[in-house]
Structure formats: C-alpha cells, structure tokens
VOBA-1610 file (N, C-alpha, C; in pm, whole numbers, padded with zeros to 5 digits, always signed):
BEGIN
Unk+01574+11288+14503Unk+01566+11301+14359Unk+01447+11224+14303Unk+01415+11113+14367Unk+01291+11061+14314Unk+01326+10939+14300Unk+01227+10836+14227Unk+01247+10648+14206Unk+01316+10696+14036Unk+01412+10571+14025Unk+01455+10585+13898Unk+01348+10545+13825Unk+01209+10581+13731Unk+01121+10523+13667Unk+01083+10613+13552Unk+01035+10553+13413Unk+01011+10617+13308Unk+00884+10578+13245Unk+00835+10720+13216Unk+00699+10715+13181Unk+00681+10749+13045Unk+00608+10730+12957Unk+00567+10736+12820Unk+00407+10786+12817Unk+00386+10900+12771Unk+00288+10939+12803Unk+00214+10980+12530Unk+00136+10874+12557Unk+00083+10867+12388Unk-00030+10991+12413Unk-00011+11134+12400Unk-00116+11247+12408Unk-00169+11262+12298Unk-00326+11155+12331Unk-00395+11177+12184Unk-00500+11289+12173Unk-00462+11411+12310Unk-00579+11535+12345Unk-00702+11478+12393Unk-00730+11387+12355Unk-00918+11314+12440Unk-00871+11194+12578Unk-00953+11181+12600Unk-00994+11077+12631Unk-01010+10987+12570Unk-00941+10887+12507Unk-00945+10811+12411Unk-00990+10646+12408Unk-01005+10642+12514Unk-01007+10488+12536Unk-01197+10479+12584Unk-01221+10598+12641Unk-01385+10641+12612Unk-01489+10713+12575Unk-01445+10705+12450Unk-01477+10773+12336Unk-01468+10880+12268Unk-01354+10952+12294Unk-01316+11085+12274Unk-01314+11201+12355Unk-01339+11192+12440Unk-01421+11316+12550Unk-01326+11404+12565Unk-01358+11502+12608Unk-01277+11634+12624Unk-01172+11634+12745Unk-01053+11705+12744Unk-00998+11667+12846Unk-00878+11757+12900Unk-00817+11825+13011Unk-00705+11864+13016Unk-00613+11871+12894Unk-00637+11800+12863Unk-00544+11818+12714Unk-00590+11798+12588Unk-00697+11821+12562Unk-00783+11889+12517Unk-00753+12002+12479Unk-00709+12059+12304Unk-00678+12229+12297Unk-00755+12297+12277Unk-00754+12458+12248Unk-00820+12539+12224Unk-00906+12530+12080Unk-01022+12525+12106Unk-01130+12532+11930Unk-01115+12378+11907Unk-01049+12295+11980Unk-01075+12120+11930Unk-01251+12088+11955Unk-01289+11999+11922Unk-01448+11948+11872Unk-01403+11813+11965Unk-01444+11778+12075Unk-01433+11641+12150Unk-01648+11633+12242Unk-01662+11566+12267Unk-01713+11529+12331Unk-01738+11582+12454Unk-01841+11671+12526Unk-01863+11749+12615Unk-01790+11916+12538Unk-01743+11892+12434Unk-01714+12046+12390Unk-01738+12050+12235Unk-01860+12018+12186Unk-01884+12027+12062Unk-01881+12108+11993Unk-01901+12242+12085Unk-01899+12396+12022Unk-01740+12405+12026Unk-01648+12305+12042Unk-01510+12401+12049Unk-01501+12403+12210Unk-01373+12336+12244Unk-01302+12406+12375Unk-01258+12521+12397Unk-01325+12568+12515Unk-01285+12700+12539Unk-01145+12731+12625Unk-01089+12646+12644Unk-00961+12686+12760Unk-00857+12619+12673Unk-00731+12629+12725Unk-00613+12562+12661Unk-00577+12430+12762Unk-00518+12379+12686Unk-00428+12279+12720Unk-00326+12275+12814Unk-00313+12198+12964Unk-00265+12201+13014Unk-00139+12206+12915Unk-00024+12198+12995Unk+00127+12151+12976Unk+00189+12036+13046Unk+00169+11947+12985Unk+00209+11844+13124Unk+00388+11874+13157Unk+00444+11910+12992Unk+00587+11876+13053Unk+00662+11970+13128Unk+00563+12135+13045Unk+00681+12242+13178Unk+00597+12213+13297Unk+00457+12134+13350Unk+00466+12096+13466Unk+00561+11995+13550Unk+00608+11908+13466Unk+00667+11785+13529Unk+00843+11909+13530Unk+00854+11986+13422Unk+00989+12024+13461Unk+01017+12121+13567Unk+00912+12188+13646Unk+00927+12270+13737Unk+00946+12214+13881Unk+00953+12073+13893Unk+01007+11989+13980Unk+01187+12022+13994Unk+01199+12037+13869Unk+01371+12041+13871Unk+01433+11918+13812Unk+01373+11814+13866Unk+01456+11670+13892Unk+01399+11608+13767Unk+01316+11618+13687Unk+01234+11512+13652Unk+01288+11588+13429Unk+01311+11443+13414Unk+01375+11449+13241Unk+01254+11420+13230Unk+01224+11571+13078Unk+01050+11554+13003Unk+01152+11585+12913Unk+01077+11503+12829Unk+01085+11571+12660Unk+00939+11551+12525Unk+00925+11587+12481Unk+00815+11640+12423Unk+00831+11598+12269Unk+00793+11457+12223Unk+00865+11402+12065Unk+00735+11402+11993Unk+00729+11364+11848Unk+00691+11316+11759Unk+00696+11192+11653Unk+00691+11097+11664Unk+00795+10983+11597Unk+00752+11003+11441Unk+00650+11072+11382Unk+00605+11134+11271Unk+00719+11206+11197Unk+00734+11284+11311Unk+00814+11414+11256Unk+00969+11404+11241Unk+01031+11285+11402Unk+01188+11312+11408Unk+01201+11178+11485Unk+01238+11040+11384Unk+01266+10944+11538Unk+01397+10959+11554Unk+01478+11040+11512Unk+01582+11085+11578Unk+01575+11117+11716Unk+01512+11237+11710Unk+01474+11283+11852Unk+01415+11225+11936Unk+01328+11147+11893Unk+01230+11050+11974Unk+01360+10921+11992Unk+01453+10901+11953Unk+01533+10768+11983Unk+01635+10861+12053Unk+01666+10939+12061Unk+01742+11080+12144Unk+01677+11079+12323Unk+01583+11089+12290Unk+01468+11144+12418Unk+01463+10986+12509Unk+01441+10904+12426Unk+01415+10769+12500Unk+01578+10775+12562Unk+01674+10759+12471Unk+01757+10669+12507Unk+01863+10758+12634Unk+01833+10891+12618Unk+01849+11004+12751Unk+01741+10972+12876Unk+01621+10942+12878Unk+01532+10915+12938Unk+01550+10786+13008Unk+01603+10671+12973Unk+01674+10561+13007Unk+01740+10570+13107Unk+01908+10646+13048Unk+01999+10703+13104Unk+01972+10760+13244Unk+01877+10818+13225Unk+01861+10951+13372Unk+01799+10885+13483Unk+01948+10894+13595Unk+01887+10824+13720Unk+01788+10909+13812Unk+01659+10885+13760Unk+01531+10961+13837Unk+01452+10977+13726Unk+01281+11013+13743Unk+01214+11028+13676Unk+01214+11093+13583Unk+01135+11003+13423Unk+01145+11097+13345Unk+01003+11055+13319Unk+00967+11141+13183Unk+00847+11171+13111Unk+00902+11207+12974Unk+00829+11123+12866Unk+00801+11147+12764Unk+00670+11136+12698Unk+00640+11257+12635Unk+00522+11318+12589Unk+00536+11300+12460Unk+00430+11247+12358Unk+00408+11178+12249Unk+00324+11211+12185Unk+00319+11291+12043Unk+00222+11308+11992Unk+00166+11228+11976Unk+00014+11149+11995Unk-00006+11065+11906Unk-00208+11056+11814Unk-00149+11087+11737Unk-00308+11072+11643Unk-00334+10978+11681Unk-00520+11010+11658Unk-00647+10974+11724Unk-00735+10938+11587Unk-00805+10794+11627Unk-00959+10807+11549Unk-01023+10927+11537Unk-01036+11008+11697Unk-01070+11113+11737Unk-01037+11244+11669Unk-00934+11239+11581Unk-00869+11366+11548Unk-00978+11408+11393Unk-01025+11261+11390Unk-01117+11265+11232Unk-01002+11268+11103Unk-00888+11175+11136Unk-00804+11169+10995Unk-00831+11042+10979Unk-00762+10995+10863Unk-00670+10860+10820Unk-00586+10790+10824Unk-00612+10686+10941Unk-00504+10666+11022Unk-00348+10598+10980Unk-00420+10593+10859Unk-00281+10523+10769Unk-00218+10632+10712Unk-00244+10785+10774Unk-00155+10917+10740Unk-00093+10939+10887Unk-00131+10832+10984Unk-00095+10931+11099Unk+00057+10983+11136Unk+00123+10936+11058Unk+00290+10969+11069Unk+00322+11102+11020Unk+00223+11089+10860Unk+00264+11205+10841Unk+00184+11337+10898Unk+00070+11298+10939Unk+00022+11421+11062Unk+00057+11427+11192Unk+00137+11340+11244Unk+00228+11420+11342Unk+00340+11479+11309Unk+00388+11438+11145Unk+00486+11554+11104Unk+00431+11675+11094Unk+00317+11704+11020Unk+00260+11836+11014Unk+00201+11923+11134Unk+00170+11839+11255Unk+00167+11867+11374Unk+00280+11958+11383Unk+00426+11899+11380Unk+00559+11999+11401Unk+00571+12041+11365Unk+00559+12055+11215Unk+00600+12161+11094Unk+00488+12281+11093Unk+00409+12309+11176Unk+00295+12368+11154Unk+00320+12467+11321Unk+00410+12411+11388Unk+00444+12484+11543Unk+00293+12434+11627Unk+00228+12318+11587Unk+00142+12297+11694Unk+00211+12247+11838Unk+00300+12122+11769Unk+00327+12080+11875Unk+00530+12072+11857Unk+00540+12158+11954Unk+00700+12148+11928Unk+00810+12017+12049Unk+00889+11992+11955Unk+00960+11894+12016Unk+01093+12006+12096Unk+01124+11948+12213Unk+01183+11957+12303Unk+01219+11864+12420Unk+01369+11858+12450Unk+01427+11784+12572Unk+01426+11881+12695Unk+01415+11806+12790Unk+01479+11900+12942Unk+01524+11778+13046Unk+01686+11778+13013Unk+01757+11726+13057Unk+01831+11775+13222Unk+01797+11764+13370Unk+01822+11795+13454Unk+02023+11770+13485Unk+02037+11635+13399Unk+02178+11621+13436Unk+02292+11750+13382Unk+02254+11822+13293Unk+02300+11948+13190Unk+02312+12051+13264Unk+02224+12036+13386Unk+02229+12151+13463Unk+02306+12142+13539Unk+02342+12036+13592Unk+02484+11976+13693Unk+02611+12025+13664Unk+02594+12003+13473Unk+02727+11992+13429Unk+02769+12150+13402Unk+02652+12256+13466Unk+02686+12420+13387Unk+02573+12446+13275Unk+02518+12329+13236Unk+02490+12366+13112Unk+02361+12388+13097Unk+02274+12458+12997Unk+02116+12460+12977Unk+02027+12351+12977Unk+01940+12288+13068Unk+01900+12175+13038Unk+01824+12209+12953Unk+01766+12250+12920Unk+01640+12291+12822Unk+01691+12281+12677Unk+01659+12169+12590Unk+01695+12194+12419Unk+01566+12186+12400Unk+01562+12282+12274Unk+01435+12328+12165Unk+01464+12233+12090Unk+01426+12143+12023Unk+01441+12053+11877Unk+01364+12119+11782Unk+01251+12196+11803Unk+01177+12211+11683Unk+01257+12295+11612Unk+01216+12360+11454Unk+01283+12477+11422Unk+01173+12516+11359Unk+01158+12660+11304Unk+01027+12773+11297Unk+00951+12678+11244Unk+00845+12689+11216Unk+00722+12654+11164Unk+00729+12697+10981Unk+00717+12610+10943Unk+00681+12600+10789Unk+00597+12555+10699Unk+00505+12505+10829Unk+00358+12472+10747Unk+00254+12578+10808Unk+00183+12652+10755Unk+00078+12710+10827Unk-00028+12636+10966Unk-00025+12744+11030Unk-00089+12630+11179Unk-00237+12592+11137Unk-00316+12731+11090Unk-00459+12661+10995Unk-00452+12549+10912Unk-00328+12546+10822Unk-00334+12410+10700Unk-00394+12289+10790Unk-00278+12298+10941Unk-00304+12174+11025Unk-00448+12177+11066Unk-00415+12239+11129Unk-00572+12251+11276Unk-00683+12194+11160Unk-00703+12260+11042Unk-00838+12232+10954Unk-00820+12098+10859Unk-00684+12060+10899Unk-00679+11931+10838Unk-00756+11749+10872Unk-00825+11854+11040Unk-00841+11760+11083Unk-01020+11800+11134Unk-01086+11651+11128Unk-01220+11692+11161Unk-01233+11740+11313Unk-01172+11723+11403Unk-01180+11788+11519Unk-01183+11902+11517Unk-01143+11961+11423Unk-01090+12158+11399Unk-01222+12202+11321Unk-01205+12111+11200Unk-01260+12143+11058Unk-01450+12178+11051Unk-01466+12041+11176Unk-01672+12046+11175Unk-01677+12157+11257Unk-01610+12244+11358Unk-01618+12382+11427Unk-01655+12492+11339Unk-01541+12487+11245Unk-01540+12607+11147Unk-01646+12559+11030Unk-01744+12447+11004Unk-01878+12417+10975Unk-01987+12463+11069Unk-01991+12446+11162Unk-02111+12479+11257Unk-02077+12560+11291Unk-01964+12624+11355Unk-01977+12757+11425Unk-01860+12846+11344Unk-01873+12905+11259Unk-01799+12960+11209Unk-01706+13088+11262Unk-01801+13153+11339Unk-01766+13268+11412Unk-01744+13228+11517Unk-01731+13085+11580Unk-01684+13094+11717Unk-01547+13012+11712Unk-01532+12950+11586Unk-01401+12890+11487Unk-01305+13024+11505Unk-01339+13080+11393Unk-01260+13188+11415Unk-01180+13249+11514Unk-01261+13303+11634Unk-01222+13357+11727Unk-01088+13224+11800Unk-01175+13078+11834Unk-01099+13002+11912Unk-00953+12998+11834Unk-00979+12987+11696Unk-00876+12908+11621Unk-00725+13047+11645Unk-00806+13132+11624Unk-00686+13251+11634Unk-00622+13263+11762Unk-00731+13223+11879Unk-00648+13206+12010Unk-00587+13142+12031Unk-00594+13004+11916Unk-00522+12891+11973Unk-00381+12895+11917Unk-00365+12947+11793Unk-00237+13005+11762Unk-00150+13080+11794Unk-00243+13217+11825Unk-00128+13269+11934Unk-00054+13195+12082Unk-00192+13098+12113Unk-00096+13034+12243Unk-00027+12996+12186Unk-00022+12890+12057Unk+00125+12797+11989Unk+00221+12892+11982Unk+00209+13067+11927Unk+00340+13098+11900Unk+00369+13138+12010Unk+00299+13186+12099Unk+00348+13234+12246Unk+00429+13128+12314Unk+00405+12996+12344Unk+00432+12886+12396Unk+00597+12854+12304Unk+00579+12879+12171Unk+00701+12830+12119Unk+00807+12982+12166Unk+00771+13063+12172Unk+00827+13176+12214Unk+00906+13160+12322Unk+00803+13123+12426Unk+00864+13071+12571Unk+00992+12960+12545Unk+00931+12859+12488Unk+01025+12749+12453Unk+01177+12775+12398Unk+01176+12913+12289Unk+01290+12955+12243Unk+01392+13005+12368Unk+01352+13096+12417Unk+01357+13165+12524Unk+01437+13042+12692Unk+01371+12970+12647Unk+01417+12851+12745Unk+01554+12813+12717Unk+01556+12771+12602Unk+01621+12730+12515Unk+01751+12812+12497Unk+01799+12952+12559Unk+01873+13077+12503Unk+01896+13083+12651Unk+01862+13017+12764Unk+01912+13082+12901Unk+02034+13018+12913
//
C-alpha cells in the first residue's frame, strides 16, 4: 500500500521560487517565462495521476473558495493509512494580481470551473463505495472573467490577440471537458 506519508502540494502553475518560469503545470494561454507568447500545451494533472495508483488519497482544495473542504481533505488525508496528496490552489506574484485579494481569487478560480475541488478517497472503495467526490458545483462565474483577471492571461490577449483567443478557448474547453470527466467520476 505504500509509507503512511502526506504531502501538500501549494500549485502556484510556475516555477515560483525562480522566477516564474513555465512549467508542467503551467496552463493553456498562461504568460510565464520561457512561454511569453502563451503556453501551448495543458497542464499536467498531478492528482488523476497520483489516483491511478489506486492506493494513494488526492484531493484537489482551495482554502479561498471552501476551508471546509480543505479542513475535510486534510483531516481525511491524516486519517488515511498510506499516501496522500493534497493539491492547493495557490496564487502567485506570478499570476500578476493583488496579493491581498488572493483568497478571493482562488474563490473565483472555483466559481469560474478553472480549478475544481475534489476528494479521492481509496478507503470508500473498500467500503463498496465511490471513492471519487466532486466538491465543486457548476461554474457561476465566467471562465474569461477569471483567466483575464489576471496578468498572466490578460498581457496575452494585449500582445497576441489572435493567439489569446485561440489558446484561451482551448483552455476552456479542457476546464469543461476535465470537469465533465470529474462529474462522471463522481456518478460511477
């Protein structure tokens, strides 16, 4: 099953600790460092990678949006004898906001279906049951309001307008595709 150990993973999309740089997690049309024109690929997944192990509790919070869930996720994450992972939104210098908003832009992060919160609890599956919970619920902020809320999005659709466009629309459909999947997880 693995070492009982828990990881906390703060996903600020860069490289953050040297100087922003582009990175695996890194999304689609973001403005980082080595991708000024806009990233062209998506964003790994770290957590349906860590959950295709089987064994390993991910959950995917916001403390912006729900420290419910985020005090939910930890205190299950604790609990679970074997590895877990928790994945953390967390705003960036890098993102080009105000960091004395950053709570409430990782709420709009969720409310916008960028980044959806979800548990995947392996012990649930023991018991019969779905490990997979969805926490988010639909999206009620527009995903543009977000993405352009922030200078990482916003200086793209300044300089490259037409290549804004194109990324920004791809990058949404992955969000609704991805939350799609997530529902879908969520219903087995």
């Amino acid at each position: 099953m693995g070492e009982d150990v828990n990881v906390l993973v703060l996903d600020t999309e860069v490289y953050s600790n040297t100087g922003g740089q582009s990175s695996k997690a890194t999304p689609t049309g973001s403005v980082a460092k080595f991708a000024a024109a806009g990233k062209r690929t998506g964003k790994k997944d770290l957590g349906m990678m860590a959950m295709s192990y089987g064994y390993v509790y991910v959950a995917k919070v916001s403390m912006g949006a729900s420290q419910a869930q985020l005090m939910k996720a930890v205190t299950e994450a604790e609990a679970y004898k074997g590895p877990s992972i928790i994945i953390a939104y967390s705003p960036c210098i890098n993102h080009g906001i105000n960091m004395g908003k950053s709570q409430a832009e990782a709420k709009k992060a969720v409310e916008s279906g960028y980044w959806p919160l979800y548990r995947y609890n392996p012990d649930l599956a023991l018991e019969g049951k779905n490990p997979f919970i969805l926490d988010s619920k639909e999206p009620k902020v527009p995903y543009s309001e977000f993405i352009l809320g922030e200078v990482r999005y916003a200086t793209l659709q300044k300089q490259f307008p037409e290549i804004a466009d194109e990324l920004f629309e791809r990058a949404e459909t992955e969000a609704a595709e991805k939350l799609e999947y997530y529902k879908k997880l969520s219903q087995m």
